[in-house]
Structures are given as C-alpha cells and as structure tokens.
C-alpha positions as CSV (number, residue, x, y, z in Angstrom):
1,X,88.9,-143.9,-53.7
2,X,85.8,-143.6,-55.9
3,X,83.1,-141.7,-55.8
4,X,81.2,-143.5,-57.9
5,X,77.4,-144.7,-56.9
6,X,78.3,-148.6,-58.4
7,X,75.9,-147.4,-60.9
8,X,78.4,-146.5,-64.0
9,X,79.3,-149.6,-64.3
10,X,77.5,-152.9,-65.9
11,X,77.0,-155.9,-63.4
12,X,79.6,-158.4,-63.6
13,X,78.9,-161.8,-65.8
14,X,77.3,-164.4,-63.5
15,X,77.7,-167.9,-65.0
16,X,75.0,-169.8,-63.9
17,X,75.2,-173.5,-64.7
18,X,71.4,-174.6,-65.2
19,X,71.4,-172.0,-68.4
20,X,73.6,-172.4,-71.2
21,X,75.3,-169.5,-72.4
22,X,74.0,-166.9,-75.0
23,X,75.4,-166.1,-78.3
24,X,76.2,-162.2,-77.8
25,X,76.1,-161.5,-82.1
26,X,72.2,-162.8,-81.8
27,X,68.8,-160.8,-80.0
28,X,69.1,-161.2,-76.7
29,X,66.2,-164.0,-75.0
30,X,62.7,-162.3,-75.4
31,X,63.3,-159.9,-78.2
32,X,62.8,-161.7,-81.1
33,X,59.1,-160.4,-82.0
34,X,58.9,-162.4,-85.0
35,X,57.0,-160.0,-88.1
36,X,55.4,-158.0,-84.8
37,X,55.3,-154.2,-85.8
38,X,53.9,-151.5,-83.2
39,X,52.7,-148.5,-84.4
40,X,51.3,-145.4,-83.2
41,X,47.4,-145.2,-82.7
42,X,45.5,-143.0,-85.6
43,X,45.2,-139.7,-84.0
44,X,41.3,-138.8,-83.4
45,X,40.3,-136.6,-86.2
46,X,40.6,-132.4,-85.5
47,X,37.1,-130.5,-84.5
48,X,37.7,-127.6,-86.8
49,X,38.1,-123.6,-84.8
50,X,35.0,-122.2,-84.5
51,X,35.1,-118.7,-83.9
52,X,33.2,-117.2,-81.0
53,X,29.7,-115.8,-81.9
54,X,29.1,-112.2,-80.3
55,X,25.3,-113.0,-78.5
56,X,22.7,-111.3,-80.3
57,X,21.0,-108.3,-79.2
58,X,18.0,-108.5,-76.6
59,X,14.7,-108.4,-78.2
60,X,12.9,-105.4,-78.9
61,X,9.8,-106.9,-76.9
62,X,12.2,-107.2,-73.5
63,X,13.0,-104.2,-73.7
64,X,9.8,-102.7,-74.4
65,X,8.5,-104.7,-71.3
66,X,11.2,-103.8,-68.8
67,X,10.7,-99.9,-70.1
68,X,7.2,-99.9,-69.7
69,X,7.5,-102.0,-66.1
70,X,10.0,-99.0,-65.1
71,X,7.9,-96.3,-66.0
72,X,4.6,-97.9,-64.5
73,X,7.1,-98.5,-61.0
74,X,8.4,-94.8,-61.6
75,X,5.0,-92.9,-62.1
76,X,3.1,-95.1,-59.8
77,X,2.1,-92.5,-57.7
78,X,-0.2,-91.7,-60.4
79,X,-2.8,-94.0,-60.3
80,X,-4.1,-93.1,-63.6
81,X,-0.7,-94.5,-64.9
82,X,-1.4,-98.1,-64.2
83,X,-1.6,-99.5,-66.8
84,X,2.0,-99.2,-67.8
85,X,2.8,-101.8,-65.1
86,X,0.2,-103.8,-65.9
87,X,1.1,-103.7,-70.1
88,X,5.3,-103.6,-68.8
89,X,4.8,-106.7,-67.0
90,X,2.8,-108.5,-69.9
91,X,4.7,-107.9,-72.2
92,X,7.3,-108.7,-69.8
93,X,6.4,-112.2,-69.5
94,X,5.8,-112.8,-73.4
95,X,9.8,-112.1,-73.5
96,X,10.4,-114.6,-71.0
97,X,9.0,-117.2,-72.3
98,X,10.1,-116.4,-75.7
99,X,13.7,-116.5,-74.5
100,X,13.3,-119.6,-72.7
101,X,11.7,-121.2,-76.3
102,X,15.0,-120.2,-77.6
103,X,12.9,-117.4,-80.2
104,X,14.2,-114.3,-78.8
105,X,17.1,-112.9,-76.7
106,X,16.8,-110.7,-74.0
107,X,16.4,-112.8,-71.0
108,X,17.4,-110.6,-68.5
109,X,15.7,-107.2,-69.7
110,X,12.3,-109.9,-69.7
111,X,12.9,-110.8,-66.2
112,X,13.7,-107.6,-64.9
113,X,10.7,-106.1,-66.4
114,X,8.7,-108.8,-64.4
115,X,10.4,-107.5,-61.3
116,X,9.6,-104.2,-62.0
117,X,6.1,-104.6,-62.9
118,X,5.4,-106.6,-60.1
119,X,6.9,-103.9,-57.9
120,X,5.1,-101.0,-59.5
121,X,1.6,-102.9,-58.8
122,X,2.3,-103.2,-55.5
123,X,3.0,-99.5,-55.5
124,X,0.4,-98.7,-57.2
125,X,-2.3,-101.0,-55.2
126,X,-0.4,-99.3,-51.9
127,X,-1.6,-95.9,-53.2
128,X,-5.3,-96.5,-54.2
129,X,-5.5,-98.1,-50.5
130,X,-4.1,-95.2,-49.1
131,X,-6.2,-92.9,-51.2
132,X,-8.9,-95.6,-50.1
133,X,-8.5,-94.9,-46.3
134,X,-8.1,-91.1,-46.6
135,X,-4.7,-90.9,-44.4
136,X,-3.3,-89.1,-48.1
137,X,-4.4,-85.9,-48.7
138,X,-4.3,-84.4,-52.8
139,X,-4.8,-81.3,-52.4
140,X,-2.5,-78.9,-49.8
C-alpha cells in the first residue's frame, strides 16, 4: 500500500475525441509568444545617503531671553528688578518668532523664556499689590 498523496504522479492521458492530438517535440498550445520578450522593469533611480545633520545650536538671543525671564521670575520679589522680565520676555518673543521664520534655532529656550517671563510679571505685579495694600511689612 502507498502512501503517496496521488500527487507524485502526472495525470493519466485523457483522449478526447473533439481535439486532435498534439505533437509532444513542438510548444505545447498557448506558449508560442511569437518575438514577445519580457523584461524586468528599470529600477527607479537611487536617492543618494545623506548623512544626518547634528541640529544647530540655539540662538544666542533664546538664550539670553529665557536667562533674563528666569532671573526677572527668580528676583521678583524685588520690585526694582522688573525689568528683567519685562526685557527676558521680549526678547523672548523676538526668538520665537525668529525660529518659527526658520532664522534662528532655539525654539524651546524662546518659548520657555515666554513662560518664564510671563510668570515673573505676575510675581512681580502680586508683590507691588501686596506692597500696595500694606498686608507686607519691609522692615522687621
């Protein structure tokens, strides 16, 4: 007995009387292509490597705006040091939109000098109101 799947084996000749036999030393029916040749499609031309650019150092004017914003938040208690937000936060903004032009780098330094200047405002205007309403007391 076989184990066999029936698959191992070619199909037995069926003679069918409608068709007339084929000539076995000739192409079989459907593959005479005539002068026909296939070829491969062109391959799409190669991008060449481009090596990965290191991103370029933030701006000196981001940084001086997010140092000057930090200092301004940081000394805010000082009302005579207001300024520095106000300047921090200008100069703050003149990175930012630089960045966004594409001139300059530094996005993030630029918008976190905004922050910071913002914040050290509102500090600051929280003091002289305080000062304003006497609850504060300079001396001890």
């Amino acid at each position: 007995m076989s184990t066999s799947s029936g698959w191992d084996y070619p199909p037995p000749p069926m003679h069918d009387p409608a068709r007339p036999p084929q000539d076995h030393t000739s192409e079989p029916v459907g593959y005479n292509l005539g002068d026909v040749h296939f070829e491969q499609p062109p391959l799409p031309p190669l991008q060449p490597y481009r090596v990965p650019m290191p991103s370029p150092l933030p701006s000196g004017q981001a940084i001086a705006g997010f140092a000057l914003s930090l200092s301004g938040l940081v000394t805010a208690a000082f009302v005579v040091t207001a300024p520095l937000a106000v300047i921090g936060l200008v100069i703050s903004a003149i990175a930012l939109s630089r960045s966004r032009r594409g001139v300059a780098s530094g996005r993030g330094y630029a918008i976190a000098g905004l922050i910071l200047g913002v914040l050290g405002l509102i500090f600051t205007l929280l003091v002289i109101l305080d000062l304003m309403t006497g609850s504060m007391t300079l001396g001890p």
